[in-house]
C-alpha positions as CSV (number, residue, x, y, z in Angstrom):
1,X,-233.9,-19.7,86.9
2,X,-235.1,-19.2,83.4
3,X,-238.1,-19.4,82.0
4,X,-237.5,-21.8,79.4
5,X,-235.7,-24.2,81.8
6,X,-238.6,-25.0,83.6
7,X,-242.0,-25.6,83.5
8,X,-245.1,-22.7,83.7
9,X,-248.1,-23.8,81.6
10,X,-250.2,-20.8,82.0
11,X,-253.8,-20.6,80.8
12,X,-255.1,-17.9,78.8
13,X,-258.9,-18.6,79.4
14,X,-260.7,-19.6,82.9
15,X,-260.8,-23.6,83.6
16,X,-264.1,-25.6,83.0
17,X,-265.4,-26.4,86.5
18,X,-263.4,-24.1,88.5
19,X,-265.6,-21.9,90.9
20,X,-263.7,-19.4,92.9
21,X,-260.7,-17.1,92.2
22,X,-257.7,-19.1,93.8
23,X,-259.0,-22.4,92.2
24,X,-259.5,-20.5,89.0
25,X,-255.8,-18.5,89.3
26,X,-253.7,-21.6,90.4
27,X,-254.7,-23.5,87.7
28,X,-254.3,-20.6,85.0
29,X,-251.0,-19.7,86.5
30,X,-249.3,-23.2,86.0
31,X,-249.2,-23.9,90.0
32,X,-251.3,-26.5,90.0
33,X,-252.6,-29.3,87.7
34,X,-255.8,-31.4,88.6
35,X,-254.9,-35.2,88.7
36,X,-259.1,-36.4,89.5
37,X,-261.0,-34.4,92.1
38,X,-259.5,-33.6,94.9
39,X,-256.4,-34.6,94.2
40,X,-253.5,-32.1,92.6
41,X,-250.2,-32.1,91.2
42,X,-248.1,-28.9,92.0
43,X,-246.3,-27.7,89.0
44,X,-242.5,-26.1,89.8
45,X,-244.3,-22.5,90.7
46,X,-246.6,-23.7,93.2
47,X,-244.6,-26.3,95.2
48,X,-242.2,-23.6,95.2
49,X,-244.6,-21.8,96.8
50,X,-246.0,-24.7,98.9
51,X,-242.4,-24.8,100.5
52,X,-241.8,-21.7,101.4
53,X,-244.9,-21.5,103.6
54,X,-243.7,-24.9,105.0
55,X,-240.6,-23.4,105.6
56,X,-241.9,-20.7,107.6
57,X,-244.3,-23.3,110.0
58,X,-241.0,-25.1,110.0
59,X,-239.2,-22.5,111.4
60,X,-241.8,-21.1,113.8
61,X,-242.2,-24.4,115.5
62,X,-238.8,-24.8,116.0
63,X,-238.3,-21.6,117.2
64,X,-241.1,-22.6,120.1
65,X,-239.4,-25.8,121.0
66,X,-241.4,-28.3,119.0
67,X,-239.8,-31.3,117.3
68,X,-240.2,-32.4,114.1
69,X,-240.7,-36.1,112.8
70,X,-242.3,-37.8,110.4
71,X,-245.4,-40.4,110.8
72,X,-246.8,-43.3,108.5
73,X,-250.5,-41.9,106.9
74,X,-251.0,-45.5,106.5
75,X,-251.8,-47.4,110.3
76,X,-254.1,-50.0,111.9
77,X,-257.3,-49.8,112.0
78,X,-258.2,-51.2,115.3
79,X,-255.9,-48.2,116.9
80,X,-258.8,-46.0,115.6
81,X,-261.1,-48.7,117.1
82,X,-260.0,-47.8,120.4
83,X,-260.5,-44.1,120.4
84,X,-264.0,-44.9,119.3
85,X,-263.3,-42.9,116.0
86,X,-263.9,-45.1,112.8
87,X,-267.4,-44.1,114.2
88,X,-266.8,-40.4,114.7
89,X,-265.5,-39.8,111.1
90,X,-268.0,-42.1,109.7
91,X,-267.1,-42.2,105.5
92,X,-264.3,-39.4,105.7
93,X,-262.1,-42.3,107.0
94,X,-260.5,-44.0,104.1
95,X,-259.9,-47.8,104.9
96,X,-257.8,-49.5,103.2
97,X,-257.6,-53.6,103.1
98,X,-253.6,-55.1,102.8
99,X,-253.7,-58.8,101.3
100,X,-250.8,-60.5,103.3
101,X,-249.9,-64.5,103.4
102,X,-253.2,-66.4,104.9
103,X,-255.0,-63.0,106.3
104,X,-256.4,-59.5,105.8
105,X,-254.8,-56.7,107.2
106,X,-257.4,-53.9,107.6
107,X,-256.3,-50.4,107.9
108,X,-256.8,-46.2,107.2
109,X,-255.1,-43.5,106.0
110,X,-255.2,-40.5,108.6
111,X,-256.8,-37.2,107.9
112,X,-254.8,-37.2,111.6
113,X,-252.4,-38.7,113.7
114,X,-253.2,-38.7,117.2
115,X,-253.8,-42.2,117.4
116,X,-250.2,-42.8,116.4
117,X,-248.6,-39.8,118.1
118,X,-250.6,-41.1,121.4
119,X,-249.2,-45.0,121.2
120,X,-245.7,-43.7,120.1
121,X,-245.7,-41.5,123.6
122,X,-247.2,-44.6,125.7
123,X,-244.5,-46.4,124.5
124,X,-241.4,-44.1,125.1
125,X,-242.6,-41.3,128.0
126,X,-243.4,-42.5,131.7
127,X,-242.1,-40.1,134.1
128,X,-242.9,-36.1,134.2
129,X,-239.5,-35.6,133.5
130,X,-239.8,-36.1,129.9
131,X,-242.4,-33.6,129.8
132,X,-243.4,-31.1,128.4
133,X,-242.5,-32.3,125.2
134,X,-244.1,-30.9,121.3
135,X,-243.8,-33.3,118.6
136,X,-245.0,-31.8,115.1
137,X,-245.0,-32.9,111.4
138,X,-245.4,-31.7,108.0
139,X,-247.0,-33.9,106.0
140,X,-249.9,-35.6,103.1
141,X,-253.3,-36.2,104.8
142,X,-256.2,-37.9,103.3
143,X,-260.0,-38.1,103.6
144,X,-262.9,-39.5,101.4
145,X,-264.2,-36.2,100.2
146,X,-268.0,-36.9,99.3
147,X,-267.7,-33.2,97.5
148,X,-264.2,-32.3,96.7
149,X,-264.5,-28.8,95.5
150,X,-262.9,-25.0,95.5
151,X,-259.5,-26.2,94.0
152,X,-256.9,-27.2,97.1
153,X,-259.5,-25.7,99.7
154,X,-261.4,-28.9,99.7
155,X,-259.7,-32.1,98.6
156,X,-258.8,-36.1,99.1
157,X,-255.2,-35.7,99.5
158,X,-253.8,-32.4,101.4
159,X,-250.6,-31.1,103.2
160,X,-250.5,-30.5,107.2
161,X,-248.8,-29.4,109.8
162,X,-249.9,-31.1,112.8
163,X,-248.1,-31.1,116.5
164,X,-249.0,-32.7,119.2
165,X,-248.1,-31.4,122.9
166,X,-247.5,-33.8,125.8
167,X,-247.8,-32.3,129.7
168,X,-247.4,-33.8,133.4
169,X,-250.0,-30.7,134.5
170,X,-253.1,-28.5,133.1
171,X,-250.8,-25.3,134.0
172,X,-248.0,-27.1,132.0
173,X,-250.7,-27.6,129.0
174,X,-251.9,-23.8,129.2
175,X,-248.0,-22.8,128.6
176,X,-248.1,-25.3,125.9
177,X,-251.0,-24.1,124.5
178,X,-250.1,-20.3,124.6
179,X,-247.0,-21.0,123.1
180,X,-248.4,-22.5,120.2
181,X,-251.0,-20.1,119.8
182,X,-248.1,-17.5,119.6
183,X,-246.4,-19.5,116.9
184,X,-249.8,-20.1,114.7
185,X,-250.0,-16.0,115.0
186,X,-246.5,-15.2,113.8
187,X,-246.8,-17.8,110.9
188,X,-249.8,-16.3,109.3
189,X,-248.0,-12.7,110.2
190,X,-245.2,-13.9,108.0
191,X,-247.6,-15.1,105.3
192,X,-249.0,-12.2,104.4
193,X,-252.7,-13.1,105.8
194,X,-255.2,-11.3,107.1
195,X,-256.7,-13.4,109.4
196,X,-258.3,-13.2,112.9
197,X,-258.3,-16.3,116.1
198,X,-261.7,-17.0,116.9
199,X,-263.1,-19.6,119.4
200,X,-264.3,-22.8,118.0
201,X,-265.3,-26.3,118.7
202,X,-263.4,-29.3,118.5
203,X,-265.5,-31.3,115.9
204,X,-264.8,-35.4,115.9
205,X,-261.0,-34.3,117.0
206,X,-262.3,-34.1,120.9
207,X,-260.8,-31.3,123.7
208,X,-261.6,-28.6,125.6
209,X,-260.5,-24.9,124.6
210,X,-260.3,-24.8,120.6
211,X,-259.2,-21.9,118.6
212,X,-259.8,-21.6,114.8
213,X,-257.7,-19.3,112.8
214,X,-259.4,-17.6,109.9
215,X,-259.0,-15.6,106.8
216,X,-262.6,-13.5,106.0
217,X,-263.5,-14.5,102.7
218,X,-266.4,-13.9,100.3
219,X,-265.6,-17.5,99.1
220,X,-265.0,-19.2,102.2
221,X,-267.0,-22.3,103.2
222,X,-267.2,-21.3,107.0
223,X,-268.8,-18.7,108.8
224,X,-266.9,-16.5,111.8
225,X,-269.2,-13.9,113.9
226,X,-267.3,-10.8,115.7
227,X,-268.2,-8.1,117.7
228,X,-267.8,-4.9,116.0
229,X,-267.3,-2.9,119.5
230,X,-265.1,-5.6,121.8
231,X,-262.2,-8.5,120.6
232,X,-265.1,-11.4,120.5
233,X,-264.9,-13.7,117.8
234,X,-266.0,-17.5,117.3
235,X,-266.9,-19.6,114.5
236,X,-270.8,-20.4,113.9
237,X,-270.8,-23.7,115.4
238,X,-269.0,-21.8,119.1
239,X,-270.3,-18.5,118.1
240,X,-272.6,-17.2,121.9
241,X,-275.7,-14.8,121.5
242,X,-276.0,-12.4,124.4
243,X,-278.9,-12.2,126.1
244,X,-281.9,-10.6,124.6
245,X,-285.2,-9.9,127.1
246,X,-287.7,-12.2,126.7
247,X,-289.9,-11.1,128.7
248,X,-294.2,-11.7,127.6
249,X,-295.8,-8.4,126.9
250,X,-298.2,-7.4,129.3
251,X,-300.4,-6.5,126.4
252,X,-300.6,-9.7,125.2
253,X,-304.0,-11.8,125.3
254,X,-303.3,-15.7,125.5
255,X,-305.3,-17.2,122.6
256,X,-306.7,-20.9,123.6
257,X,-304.7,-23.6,122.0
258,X,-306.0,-25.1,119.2
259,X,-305.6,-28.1,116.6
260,X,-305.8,-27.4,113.0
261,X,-305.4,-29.1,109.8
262,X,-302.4,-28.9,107.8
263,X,-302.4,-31.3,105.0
264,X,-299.4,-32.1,102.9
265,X,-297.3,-29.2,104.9
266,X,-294.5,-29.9,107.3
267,X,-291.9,-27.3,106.7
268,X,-291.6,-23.7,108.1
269,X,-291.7,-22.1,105.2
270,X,-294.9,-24.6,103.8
271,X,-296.9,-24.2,107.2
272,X,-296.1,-20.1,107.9
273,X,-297.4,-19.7,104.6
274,X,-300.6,-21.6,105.0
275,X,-301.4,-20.0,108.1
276,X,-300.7,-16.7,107.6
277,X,-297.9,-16.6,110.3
278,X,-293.7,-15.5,110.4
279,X,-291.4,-18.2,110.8
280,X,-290.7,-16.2,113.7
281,X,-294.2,-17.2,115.7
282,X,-292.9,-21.0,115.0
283,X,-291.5,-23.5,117.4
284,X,-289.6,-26.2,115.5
285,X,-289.4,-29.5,117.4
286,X,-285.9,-31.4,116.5
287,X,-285.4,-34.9,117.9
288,X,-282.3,-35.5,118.9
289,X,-280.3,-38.7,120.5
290,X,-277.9,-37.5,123.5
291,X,-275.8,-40.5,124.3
292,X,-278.4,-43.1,122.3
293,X,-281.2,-41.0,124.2
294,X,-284.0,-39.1,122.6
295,X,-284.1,-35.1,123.3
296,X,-286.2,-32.8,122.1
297,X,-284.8,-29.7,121.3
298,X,-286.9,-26.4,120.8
299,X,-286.1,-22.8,118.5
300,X,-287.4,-20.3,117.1
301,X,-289.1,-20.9,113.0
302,X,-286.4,-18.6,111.7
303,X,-283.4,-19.9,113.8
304,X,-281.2,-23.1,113.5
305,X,-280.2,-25.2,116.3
306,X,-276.4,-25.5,116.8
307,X,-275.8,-29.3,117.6
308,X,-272.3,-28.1,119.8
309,X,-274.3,-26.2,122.3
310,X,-276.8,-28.7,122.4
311,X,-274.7,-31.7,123.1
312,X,-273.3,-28.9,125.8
313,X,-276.5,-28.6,126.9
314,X,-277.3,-32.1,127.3
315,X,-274.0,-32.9,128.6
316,X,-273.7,-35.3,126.9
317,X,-270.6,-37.0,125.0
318,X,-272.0,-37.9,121.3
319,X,-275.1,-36.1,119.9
320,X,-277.1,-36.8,116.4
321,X,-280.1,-36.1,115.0
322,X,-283.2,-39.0,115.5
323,X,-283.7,-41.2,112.8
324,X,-287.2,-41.5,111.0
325,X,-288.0,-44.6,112.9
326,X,-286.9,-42.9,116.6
327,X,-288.7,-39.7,115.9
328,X,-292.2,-41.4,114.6
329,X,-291.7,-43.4,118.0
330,X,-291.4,-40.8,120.6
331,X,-293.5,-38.2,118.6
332,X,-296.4,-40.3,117.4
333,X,-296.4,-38.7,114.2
334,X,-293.4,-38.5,111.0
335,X,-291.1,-36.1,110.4
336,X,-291.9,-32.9,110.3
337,X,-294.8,-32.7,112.8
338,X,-293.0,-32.7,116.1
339,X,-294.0,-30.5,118.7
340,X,-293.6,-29.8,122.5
341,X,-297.6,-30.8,123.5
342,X,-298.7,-34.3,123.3
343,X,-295.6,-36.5,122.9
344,X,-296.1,-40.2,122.9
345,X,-292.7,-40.3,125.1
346,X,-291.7,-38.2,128.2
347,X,-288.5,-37.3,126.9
348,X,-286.4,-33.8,128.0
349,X,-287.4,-30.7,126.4
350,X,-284.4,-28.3,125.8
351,X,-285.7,-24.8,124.9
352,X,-283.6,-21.9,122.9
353,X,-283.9,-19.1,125.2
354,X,-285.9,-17.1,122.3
355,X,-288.4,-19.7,122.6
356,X,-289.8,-18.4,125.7
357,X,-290.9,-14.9,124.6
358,X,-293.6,-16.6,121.7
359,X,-296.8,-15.7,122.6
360,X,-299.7,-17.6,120.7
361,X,-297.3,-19.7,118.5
362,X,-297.4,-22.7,116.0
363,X,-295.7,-26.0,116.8
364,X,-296.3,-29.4,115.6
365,X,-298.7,-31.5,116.8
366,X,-297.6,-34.8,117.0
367,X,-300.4,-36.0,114.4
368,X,-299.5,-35.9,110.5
369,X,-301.1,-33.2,108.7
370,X,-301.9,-31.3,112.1
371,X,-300.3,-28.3,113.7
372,X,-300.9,-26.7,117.1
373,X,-301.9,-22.6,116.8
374,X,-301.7,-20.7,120.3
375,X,-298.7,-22.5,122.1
376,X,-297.6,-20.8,125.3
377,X,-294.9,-21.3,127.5
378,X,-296.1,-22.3,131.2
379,X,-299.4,-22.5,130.3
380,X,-298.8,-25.6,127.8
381,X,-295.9,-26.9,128.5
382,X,-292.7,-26.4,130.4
383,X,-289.1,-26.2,129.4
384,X,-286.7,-28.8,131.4
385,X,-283.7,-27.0,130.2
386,X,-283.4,-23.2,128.7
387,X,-280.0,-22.4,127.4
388,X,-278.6,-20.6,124.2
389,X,-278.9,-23.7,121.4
390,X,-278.9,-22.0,118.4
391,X,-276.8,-20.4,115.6
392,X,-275.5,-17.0,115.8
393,X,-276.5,-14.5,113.3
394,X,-275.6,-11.4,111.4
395,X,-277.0,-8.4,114.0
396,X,-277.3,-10.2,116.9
397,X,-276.3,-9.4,120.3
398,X,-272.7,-10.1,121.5
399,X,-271.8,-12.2,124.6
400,X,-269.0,-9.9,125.9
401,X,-270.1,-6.5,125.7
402,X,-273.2,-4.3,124.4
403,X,-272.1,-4.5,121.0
404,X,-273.7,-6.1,117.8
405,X,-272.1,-9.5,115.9
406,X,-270.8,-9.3,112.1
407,X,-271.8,-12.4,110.0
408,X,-268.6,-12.9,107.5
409,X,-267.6,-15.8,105.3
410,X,-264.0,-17.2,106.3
411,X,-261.0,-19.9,105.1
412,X,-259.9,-21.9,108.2
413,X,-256.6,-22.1,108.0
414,X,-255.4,-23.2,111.3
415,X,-256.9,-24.7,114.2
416,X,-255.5,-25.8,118.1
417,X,-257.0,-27.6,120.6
418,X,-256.8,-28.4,124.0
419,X,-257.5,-32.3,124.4
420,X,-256.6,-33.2,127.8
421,X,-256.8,-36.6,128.5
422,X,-259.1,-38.2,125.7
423,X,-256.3,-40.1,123.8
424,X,-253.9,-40.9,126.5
425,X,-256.7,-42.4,128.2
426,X,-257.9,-44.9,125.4
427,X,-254.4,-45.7,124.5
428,X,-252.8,-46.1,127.8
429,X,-250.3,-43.3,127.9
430,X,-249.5,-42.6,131.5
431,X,-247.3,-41.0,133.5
432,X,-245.5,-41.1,136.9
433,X,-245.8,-38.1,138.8
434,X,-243.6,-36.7,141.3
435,X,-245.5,-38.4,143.9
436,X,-245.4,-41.6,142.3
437,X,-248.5,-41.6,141.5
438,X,-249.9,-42.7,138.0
439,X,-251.3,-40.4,135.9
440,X,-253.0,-39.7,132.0
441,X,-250.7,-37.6,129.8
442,X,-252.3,-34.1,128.7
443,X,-252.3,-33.5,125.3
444,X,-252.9,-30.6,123.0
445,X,-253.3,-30.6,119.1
446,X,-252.5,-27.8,116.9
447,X,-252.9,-27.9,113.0
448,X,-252.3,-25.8,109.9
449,X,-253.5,-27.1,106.3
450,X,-250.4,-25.5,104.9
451,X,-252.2,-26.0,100.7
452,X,-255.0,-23.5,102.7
453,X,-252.6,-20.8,103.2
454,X,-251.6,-20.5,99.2
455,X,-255.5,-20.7,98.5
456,X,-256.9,-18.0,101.3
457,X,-254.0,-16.0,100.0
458,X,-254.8,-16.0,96.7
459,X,-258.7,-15.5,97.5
460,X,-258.1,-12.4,99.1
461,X,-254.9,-11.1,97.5
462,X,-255.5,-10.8,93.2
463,X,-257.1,-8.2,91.0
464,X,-258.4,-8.3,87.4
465,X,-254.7,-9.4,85.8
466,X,-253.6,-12.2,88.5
467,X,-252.2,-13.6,91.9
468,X,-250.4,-10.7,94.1
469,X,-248.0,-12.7,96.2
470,X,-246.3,-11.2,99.0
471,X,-242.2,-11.7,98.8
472,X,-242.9,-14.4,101.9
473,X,-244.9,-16.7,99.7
474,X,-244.4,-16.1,95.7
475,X,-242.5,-18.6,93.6
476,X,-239.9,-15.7,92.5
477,X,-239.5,-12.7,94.4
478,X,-237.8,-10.5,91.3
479,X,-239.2,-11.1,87.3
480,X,-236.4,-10.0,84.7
481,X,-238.4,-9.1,82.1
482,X,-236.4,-8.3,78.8
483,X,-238.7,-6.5,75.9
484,X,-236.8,-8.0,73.3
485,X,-235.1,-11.6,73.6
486,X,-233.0,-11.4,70.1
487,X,-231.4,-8.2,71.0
488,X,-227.9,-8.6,72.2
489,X,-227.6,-6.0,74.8
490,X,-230.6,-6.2,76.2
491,X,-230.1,-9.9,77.0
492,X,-226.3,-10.1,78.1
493,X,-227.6,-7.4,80.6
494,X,-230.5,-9.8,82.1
495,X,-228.5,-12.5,82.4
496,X,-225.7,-10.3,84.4
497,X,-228.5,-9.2,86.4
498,X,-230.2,-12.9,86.9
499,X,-226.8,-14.1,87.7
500,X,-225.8,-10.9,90.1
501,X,-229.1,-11.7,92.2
502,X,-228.7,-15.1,92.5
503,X,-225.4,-14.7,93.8
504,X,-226.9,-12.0,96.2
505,X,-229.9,-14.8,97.7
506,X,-232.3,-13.1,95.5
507,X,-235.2,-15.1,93.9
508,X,-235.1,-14.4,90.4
509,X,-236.9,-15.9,87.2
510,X,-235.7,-14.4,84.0
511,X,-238.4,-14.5,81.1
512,X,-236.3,-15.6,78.0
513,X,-239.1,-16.4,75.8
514,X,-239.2,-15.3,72.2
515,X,-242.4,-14.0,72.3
516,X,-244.1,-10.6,72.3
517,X,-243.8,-8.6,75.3
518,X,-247.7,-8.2,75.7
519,X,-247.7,-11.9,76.6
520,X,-244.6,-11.6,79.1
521,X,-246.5,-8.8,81.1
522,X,-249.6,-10.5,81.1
523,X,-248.3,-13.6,82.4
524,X,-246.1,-12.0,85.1
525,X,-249.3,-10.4,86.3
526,X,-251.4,-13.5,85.8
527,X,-248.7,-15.6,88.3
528,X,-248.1,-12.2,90.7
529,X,-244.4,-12.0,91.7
530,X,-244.1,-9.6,93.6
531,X,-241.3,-7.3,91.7
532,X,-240.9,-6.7,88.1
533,X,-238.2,-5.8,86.3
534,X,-238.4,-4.5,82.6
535,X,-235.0,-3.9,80.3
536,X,-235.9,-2.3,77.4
537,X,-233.7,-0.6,74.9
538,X,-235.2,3.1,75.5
539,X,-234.3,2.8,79.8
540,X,-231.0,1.2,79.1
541,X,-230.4,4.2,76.4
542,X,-230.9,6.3,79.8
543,X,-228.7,3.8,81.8
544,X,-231.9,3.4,84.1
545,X,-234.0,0.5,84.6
546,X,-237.9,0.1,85.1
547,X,-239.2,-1.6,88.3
548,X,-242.6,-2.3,89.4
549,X,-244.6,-3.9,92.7
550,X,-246.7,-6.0,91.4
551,X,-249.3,-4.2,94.2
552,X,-248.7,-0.8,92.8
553,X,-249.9,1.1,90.0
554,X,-247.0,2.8,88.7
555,X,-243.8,1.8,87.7
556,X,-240.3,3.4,88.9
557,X,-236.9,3.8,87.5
558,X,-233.5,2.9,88.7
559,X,-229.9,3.4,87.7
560,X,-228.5,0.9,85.8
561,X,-225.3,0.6,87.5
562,X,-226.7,0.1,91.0
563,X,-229.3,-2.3,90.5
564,X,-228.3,-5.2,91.8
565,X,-227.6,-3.7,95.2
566,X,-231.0,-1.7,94.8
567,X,-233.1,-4.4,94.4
568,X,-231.6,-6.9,96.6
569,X,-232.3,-4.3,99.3
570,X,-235.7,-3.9,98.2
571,X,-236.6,-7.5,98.5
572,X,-234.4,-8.1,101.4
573,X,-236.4,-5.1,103.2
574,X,-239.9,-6.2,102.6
575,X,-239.1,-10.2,103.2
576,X,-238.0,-8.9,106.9
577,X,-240.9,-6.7,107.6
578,X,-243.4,-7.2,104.6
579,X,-244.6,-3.7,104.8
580,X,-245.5,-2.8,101.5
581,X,-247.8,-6.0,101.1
582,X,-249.6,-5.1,104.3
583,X,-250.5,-1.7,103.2
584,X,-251.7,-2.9,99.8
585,X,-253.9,-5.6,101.8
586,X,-254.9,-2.9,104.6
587,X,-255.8,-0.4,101.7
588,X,-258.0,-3.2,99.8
589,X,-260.0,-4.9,103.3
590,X,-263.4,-6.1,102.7
């Protein structure tokens, strides 16, 4: 391709309104082109690059047996009805109303599809025989976005991958499931990423066993804890604390419990202040309803409550905070003054397990303007349920082993579930087993936001000048770069070149712009491909040419007349085994 034959509007200055490096360098490098937020056009560069990681998912999941097809974004809303999940999404569903003769058709557009993967199965699979069976897509997904943001990280419209596995037996799902897994892992190999698995929970999708795969990123909108000694790693909302001792000190006189005034202040940070005491010292009181029923759930001032091992906890099935009205009931008092003495309700109290080594603490009181000082465990009240409800954080102990956890920001990028029987139970697909005997389909989910992978590239892959692509991923592998357009020679040699490569399988782009060459090299660093080529008329004097990875500092020289084979090898090298990428991105971790 040349230059001037397609389109690359790059951008010398940083776009208004964008935040973070990929949103800033996608936009500056011509690959993408905001339409309104959250929704983006992908100029020739980047939907170039957009296919070429769908080409790799693509072949990956054929390679482990999955099936493609393609699904309808658009479908009714009553089949969401029945997997109880209009509710579960809440505003993120986008409904759309269809005017047809005499009626109104009311329906979404999936940010999923296991509704219609689930009905399609019931329809078509009855006997284990048919089974196992992975049906997967590649295709636009939509949400309502309340904050689209971060350039393709966060948007309205976006690009998936999402399969769907369908098994007569849990051992059959586990297969299913590892198979996937193994896929997920040599896709993000072959993209370049550095990215680690890490357990997770299965948010408003439902399941079981859920792993998240993540890129660390000091941009990224969710948080991964690890173990710095062992292999443990789990997102925030699965993240477990290992136990620390909380045993009462010995030492420690019980004060007598007392009420005391505190007017206008209902906050940790407003109360701690006013009375002198650490966050730490604090019980905070949240009202929750498990299953439509009010909770109380108990941590430490300084900690936050983590609503997935609550609703663990609880066991129960949906979980959400108490509304003003709920909490005022139970409590006596409004938000902000709950506590675990004096409750106008008997309701469950679930306690952090830091909660039981405070001594002499501050809780609510269950009166506005009023706070309880000396709160003891035992003495004052009792615990129904102690169990680890809280957020991991940066230093704390890790589950698996005597190590520390690391806090760090992370892209998701992938994610697979294990659902069991969820779907196929609301929708009806069942199964004959061997014995005759009819059973629930088990399903599994596995998805990849395929627009995420160019973005947590990008992210963690660019310097000062630009993008550094990897050969897997960048629009052009090879960049002819010719120093001077109007002389003869110089040209009639990179088009020989451009034409030799092309005819070798070699991406090439040749830069046949007019311009000064200053602005050539700065845009072929600005968009990142991954080898540059420079013809100038002092290295063709010397029959040699000038080549440079776009990930190394210094340029190297080649002969003239075995170019084409040199560089074909070059890139045909590091697209098999990426190698020099991976030590640019092992020399530039963290």
């Amino acid at each position: 391709m040349y230059w001037t034959r397609t389109f690359i509007p790059t951008m010398k200055e940083p776009p208004e309104g964008a935040e973070i490096p990929s949103h800033v360098l996608m936009l500056r490098a011509g690959l993408v082109s905001q339409v309104m937020a959250g929704a983006y056009t992908y100029l020739p560069l980047g939907f170039r690059a957009l296919k070429k990681a769908e080409q790799i998912i693509r072949e990956e999941m054929n390679a482990a047996g999955a099936v493609e097809l393609a699904m309808p974004a658009l479908s009714s809303r009553a089949l969401w009805e029945r997997t109880g999940r209009v509710e579960a999404f809440g505003d993120v569903l986008i409904h759309v109303t269809l005017s047809r003769p005499n009626r109104k058709v009311h329906a979404v557009l999936g940010p999923t599809h296991e509704e219609i993967i689930t009905e399609l199965v019931a329809r078509h699979v009855s006997s284990y025989r048919q089974m196992p069976l992975v049906l997967y897509q590649i295709t636009a997904k939509f949400r309502n976005e309340e904050r689209p943001r971060f350039g393709v990280l966060r948007t309205c419209e976006f690009l998936m991958k999402d399969a769907y596995s369908f098994d007569a037996s849990v051992e059959s799902l586990n297969a299913s499931y590892d198979k996937m897994y193994r896929a997920y892992c040599r896709i993000f190999d072959r993209c370049g990423l550095n990215y680690l698995a890490v357990e997770a929970e299965s948010g408003p999708i439902g399941g079981d066993v859920s792993h998240e795969f993540m890129v660390p990123a000091a941009n990224g909108e969710d948080v991964l804890l690890y173990c710095r000694t062992c292999s443990y790693a789990a997102n925030r909302e699965r993240a477990e604390i290992g136990r620390r001792s909380a045993a009462l000190s010995t030492g420690t006189v019980q004060e007598p419990l007392r009420r005391v005034a505190t007017p206008g202040r209902s906050t940790i940070e407003q109360v701690s202040a006013f009375l002198g005491c650490r966050p730490q010292e604090m019980i905070k009181t949240l009202i929750y309803l498990a299953d439509g029923k009010p909770i109380a759930v108990l941590v430490r001032g300084d900690h936050e409550a983590n609503e997935g091992k609550v609703r663990r906890a609880a066991k129960a099935v949906n979980l959400t905070l108490a509304d003003a009205a709920t909490i005022e009931r139970v409590t006596g008092a409004p938000v902000g003054f709950a506590g675990p003495v004096g409750m106008k309700e008997r309701i469950p109290l679930l306690a952090d397990f830091e909660v039981l080594g405070i001594v002499n603490g501050v809780s609510g009181a269950n009166a506005v303007d009023a706070h309880l000082v000396g709160l003891n465990l035992h003495r004052d009240f009792e615990a129904d349920i102690t169990a680890d409800l809280r957020n991991a954080v940066d230093g704390d102990p890790c589950p698996r082993c005597n190590g520390t956890l690391a806090l760090k920001q992370a892209i998701e990028i992938g994610h697979v579930f294990k659902l069991g029987t969820k779907y196929s139970e609301a929708l009806g697909a069942r199964f004959l087993d061997a014995d005759e005997t009819l059973k629930p389909i088990i399903m599994g989910c596995y998805g990849i936001g395929v627009n995420r992978i160019l973005a947590a590239l990008i992210e963690t892959s660019y310097d000062a000048d630009g993008i550094i692509w990897p050969v897997a991923l960048a629009p052009y592998e090879v960049f002819l770069l010719p120093v001077k357009v109007p002389d003869t020679e110089s040209m009639r040699l990179a088009e020989q070149l451009h034409a030799r490569l092309e005819t070798a399988g070699i991406e090439v782009l040749l830069d046949d712009r007019d311009c000064r060459a200053g602005v050539k090299f700065k845009d072929a660093d600005l968009i990142g491909f991954p080898l540059r080529v420079v013809i100038g008329e002092r290295s063709l004097r010397e029959g040699m040419l000038e080549i440079k990875w776009r990930w190394e500092k210094a340029p190297q020289k080649i002969p003239l007349d075995k170019a084409t084979e040199h560089l074909a090898e070059l890139i045909r090298t590091e697209r098999k085994s990426g190698e020099r990428f991976r030590k640019f991105l092992a020399e530039n971790k963290g």
